[in-house]
N, C-alpha and C positions, 0 to 999 in steps of 0.2 A: 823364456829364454830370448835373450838379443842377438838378434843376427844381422852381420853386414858383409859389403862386397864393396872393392874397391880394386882399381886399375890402379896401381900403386906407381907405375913407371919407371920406377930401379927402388928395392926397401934400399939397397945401401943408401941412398941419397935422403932417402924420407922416410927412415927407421924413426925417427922422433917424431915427427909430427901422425905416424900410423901409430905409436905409442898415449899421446897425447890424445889420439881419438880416442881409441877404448878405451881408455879412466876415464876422459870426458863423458862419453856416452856410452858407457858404462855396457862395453859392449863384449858379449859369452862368447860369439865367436866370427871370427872375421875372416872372407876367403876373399884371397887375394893375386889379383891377375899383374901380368907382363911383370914380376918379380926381376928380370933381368939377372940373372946366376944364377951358378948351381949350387946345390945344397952346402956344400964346403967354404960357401962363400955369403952365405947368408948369416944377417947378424941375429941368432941366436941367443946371444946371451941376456939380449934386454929385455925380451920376447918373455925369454924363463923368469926371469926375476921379477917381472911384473906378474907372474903365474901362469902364464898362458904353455900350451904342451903346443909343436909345431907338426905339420908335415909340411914336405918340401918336394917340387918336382922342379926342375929347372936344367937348361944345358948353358954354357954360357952364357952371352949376353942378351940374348932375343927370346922373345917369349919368359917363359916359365909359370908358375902359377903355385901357392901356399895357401893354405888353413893354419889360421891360431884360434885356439879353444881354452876355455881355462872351467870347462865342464866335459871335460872328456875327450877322446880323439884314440877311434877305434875301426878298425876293417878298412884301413886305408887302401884306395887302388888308385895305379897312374893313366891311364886309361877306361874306357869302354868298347863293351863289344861292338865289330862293325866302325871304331873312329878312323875315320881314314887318315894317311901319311900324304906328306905332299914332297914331288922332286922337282929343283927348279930348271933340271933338264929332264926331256922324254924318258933320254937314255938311261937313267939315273933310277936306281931303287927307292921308292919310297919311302920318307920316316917318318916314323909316327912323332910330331913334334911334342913339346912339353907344353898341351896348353887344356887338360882334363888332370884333375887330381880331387877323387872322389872323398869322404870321411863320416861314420857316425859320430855323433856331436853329441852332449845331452846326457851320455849314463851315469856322469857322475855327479850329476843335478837333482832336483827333485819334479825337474820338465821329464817331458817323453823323450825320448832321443830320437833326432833325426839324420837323415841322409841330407848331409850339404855338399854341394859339388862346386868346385872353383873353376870356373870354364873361364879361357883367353879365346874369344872367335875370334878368324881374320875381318878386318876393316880396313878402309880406307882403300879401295879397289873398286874395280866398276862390277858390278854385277857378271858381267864375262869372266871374268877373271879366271885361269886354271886354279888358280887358287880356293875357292868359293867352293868347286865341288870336289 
């Protein structure tokens, strides 16, 4: 089984050229960070037609995070126990953003099936950062 990860930075923008990979490199399944939308807004249809099955976590334009599989795509979750939320004031309730979107890959292959997780961490911050913990 072919696995890959990619920081895509909006699919609407680079749905073609993340399509063009997997035939190229001929690849089972791909999880995919900073997606930039939410699922209602992600392009879907070419994804399907090349055979790939999707999950999707995303809120609008920041962050988000997908899996496409075209071997299966099963026990999907949007989180992990323990992922912390972040507010960008004190006062503010923390949310758990969209940047964990777990999925079994694999059962419908003649591979094992595994746990692939599409993880977005924060970057580009100084190690202090509130952000970081």
């Amino acid at each position: 089984m072919r696995l890959a990860t990619w920081n895509v930075n909006s699919i609407r923008t680079r749905v073609d050229r993340v399509l063009a990979f997997l035939e190229r490199e001929d690849v089972d399944a791909l999880a995919m960070q900073e997606i930039k939308c939410r699922p209602d807004q992600f392009p879907v249809e070419p994804f399907e037609a090349a055979g790939y099955r999707l999950a999707i976590h995303g809120l609008n334009q920041w962050n988000g995070v997908a899996i496409a599989s075209r071997v299966g795509l099963d026990d999907v979750a949007t989180s992990f126990p323990g992922q912390p939320g972040w507010a960008a004031k004190s006062e503010a309730e923390p949310v758990v953003e969209a940047r964990a979107l777990g999925a079994t890959v694999g059962a419908a292959s003649e591979a094992r099936p595994v746990r692939l997780w599409s993880l977005y961490v924060p970057n580009g911050r100084e190690l202090t950062h509130p952000h970081y913990t």
